[in-house]
N, C-alpha and C positions, 0 to 999 in steps of 0.2 A: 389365355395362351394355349393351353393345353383341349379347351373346349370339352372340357369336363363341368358336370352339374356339380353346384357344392351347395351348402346350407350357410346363410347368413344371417344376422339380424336387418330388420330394415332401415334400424337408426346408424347403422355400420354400412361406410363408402367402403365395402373391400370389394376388388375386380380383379380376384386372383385367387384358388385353391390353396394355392403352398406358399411356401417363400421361396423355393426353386422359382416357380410362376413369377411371383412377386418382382425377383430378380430379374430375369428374361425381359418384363414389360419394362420396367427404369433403365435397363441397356438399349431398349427398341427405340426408346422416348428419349435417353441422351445420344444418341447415332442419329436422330431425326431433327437433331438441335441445328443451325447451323456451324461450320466451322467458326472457332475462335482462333485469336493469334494473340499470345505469351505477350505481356507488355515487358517481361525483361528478356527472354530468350530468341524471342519471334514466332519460336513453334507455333506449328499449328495442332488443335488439341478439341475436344468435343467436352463441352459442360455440361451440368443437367440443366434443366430448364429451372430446377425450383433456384439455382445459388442463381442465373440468368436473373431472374426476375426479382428477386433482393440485392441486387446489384453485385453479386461475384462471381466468380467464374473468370478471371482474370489474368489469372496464372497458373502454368500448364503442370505446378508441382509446390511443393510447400519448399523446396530450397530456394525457387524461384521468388515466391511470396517475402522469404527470408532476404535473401538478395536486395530485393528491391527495397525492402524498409530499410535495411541498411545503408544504402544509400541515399537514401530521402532524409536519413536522423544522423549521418557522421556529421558530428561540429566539435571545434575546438576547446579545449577544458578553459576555463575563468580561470583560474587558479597557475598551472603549469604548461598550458597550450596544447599538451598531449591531444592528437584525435582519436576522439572516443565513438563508440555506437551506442543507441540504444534503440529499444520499440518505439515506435508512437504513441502509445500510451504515458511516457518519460519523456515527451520532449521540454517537460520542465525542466529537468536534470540540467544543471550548467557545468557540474565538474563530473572528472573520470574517474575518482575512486571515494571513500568514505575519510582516507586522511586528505585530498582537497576539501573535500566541503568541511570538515572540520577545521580546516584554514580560512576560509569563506566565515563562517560563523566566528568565529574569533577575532577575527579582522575589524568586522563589521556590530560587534559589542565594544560598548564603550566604555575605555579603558580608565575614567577618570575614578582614582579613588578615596574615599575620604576618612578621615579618624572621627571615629563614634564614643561614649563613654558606654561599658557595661552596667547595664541597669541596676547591679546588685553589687556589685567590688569598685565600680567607676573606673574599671583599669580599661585604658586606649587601646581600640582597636580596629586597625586598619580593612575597611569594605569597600567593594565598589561601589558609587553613588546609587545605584540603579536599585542595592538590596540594602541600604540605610535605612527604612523604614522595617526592613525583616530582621536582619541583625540585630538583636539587641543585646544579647548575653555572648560573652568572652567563650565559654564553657558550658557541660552540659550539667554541670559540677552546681553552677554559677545558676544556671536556668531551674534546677530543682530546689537551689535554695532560697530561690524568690518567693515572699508571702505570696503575692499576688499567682503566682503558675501553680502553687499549692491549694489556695482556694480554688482556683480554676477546677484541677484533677478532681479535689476533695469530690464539688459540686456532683461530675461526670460518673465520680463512682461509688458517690452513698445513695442509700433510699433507695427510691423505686426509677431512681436509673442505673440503679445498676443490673445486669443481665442475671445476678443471683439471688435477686430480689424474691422474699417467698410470701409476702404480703406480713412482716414482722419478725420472720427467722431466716435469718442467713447462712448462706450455706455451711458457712463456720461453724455456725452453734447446731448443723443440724448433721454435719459430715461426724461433729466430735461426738454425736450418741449416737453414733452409726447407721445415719440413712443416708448419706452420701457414699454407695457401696462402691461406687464406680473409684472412685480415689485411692482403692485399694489394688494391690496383685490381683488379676484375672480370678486364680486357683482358690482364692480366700471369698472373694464374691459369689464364687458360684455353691462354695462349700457352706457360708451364711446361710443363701437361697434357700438349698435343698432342708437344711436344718428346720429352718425356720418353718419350710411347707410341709416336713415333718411332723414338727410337733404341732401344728394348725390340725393335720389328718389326725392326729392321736387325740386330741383334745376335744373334737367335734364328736357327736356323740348322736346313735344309731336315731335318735327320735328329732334332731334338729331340724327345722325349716330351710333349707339352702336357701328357697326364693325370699324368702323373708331378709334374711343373709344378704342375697345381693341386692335388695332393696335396698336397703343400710347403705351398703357402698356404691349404689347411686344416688343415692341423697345427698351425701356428701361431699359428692363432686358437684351436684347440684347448686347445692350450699355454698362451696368455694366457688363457683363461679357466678352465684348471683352479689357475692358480697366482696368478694373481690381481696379475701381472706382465704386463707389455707385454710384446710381441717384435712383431720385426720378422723379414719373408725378406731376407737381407741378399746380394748377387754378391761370393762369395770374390773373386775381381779384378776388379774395377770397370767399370761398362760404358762410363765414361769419366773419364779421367784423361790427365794431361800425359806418364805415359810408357806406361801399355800402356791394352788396349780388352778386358775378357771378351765372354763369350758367355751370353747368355741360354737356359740349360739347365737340365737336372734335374744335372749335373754341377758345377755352379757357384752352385747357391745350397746358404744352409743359413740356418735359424732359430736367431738368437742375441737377448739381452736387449735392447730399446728402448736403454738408455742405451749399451750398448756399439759400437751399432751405430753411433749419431750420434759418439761417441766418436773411432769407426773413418773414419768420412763414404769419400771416394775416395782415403786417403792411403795405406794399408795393402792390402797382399796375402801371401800366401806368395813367400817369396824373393826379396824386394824389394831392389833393390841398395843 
C-alpha cells in the first residue's frame, strides 16, 4: 500500500507493513468486489470477497440478517397457537414458552396408574405404570429399613471400597489417635504441626545422618506401595512420653505396619520397666 520495504518471515503470506496497510488493501479488495443487493432490504452494499466465497455476504447488516430469520422461523405454538420466533438453529422448537412444552410433555406422558405393594411394610401405593418397576418402597423410612438396601450400602462402604480405606485402618481408628488432623479446627491443626516439628528439631541431634533419615522415609513409602499395606516410620522409644524422650535418628526409627504402629502410639519401647 504504502510501498515501503518491511521484514517478513518467508513461511508468513503478509503483503502489508502495518495494520493501517492491512486495512487500506481489505477496503481496496471489498470496493473491487462486485456490487450486491440485501435479500431483505434491497440495498445495494459491497462484501468482502472471503464472506462471497463461503457463501455470505447476503445481507447488507446484521438487523437485516435478523429480519430475515425471523421470518423464515415465525410458526404457530402446538400448544396455545401463539406466533412465536426463533433462529434456525430451533426450528425444532414447536411451542412458545417453557410452560407450553411443559404441557406438551405432560400431555403426551402416560397417565395410566397403578397400585404397587411396598417391599418392606406391603402398604399400597399408588405409581404411574411407566415407574412400577422403580417404585418400590412407600418411604425413604421404608427403603433404609429393608435387609436387602442395607447389605447393598454395607457392601459399597466396608473394606477396600470404601474411599477411607487405609489398607486395615480406617479412618476412624486412625483420626481417633490423632492422624486424621484435618478433622479438626484449622488453628489446632496447624498448632499440632508446629509442635510436633518442634520437638522432631529438638530431638535430632548434631551427629545424625539426615540422608540416612530420608532413606527410611522412602522405604516406607516404598514398602506401602509395593504391598499395598500402609506403614508408617515409627521412633523405637518415643520422642515423648511420661517416662523416657528418644532421639530422632537413623538409629531410632524403623518402618513397621499402619495399624501396629498406632497400636504401639508412645506406650511401648524396648526394655520398658
Amino acid at each position: 500500500m504504502c510501498h515501503q520495504n518491511f521484514n517478513a518471515l518467508a513461511s508468513e503470506n503478509i503483503q502489508t507493513c502495518s495494520t493501517a496497510c492491512g486495512y487500506q488493501l481489505r477496503s481496496r479488495k471489498t470496493r473491487s468486489a462486485p456490487e450486491r443487493h440485501c435479500l431483505t432490504c434491497g440495498k445495494g452494499f459491497f462484501a468482502p470477497l472471503s464472506q462471497i466465497k463461503n457463501g455470505g455476504g447476503k445481507y447488507c447488516s446484521k438487523a437485516c440478517l435478523y429480519d430475515r430469520n425471523k421470518e423464515a422461523t415465525t410458526r404457530p405454538c402446538d400448544v396455545c397457537g401463539k406466533e412465536f420466533s426463533s433462529p434456525p438453529s430451533h426450528s425444532h422448537v414447536k411451542t412458545c414458552s417453557t410452560e407450553c412444552g411443559y404441557q406438551v410433555r405432560v400431555d403426551t406422558r402416560p397417565n395410566e396408574k397403578v397400585m404397587v405393594p411396598c417391599k418392606h411394610c406391603q402398604t399400597l401405593i399408588e405409581v404411574y405404570a411407566i415407574r412400577a418397576d422403580q417404585r418400590i418402597y412407600c418411604s425413604q423410612v421404608c427403603a433404609k429399613s429393608s435387609d436387602e438396601v442395607k447389605a447393598r450400602m454395607s457392601k459399597a462402604i466396608t473394606g477396600a471400597n470404601n474411599p477411607a480405606w487405609k489398607g486395615g485402618v480406617m479412618i476412624a481408628a486412625v483420626s481417633a489417635t490423632g492422624k486424621a488432623y484435618r478433622r479438626q479446627p484449622l488453628h489446632i491443626e496447624i498448632e499440632k504441626a508446629a509442635r510436633r516439628k518442634r520437638v522432631k528439631q529438638q530431638a535430632t541431634p548434631a551427629w545424625a545422618n539426615l540422608q540416612k533419615i530420608l532413606d527410611i522415609y522412602q522405604a516406607c513409602q516404598e514398602i506401602s506401595k509395593t504391598t499395598g499395606i500402609l506403614h508408617h516410620v515409627d521412633h523405637i522409644v518415643p520422642l515423648t512420653s511420661q517416662y523416657v524422650s528418644g532421639l530422632h535418628n537413623e538409629f531410632n526409627l524403623q518402618v513397621i505396619p499402619a495399624i501396629d504402629n498406632l497400636k504401639k502410639q508412645n506406650k511401648h519401647w524396648p526394655d520398658m520397666p
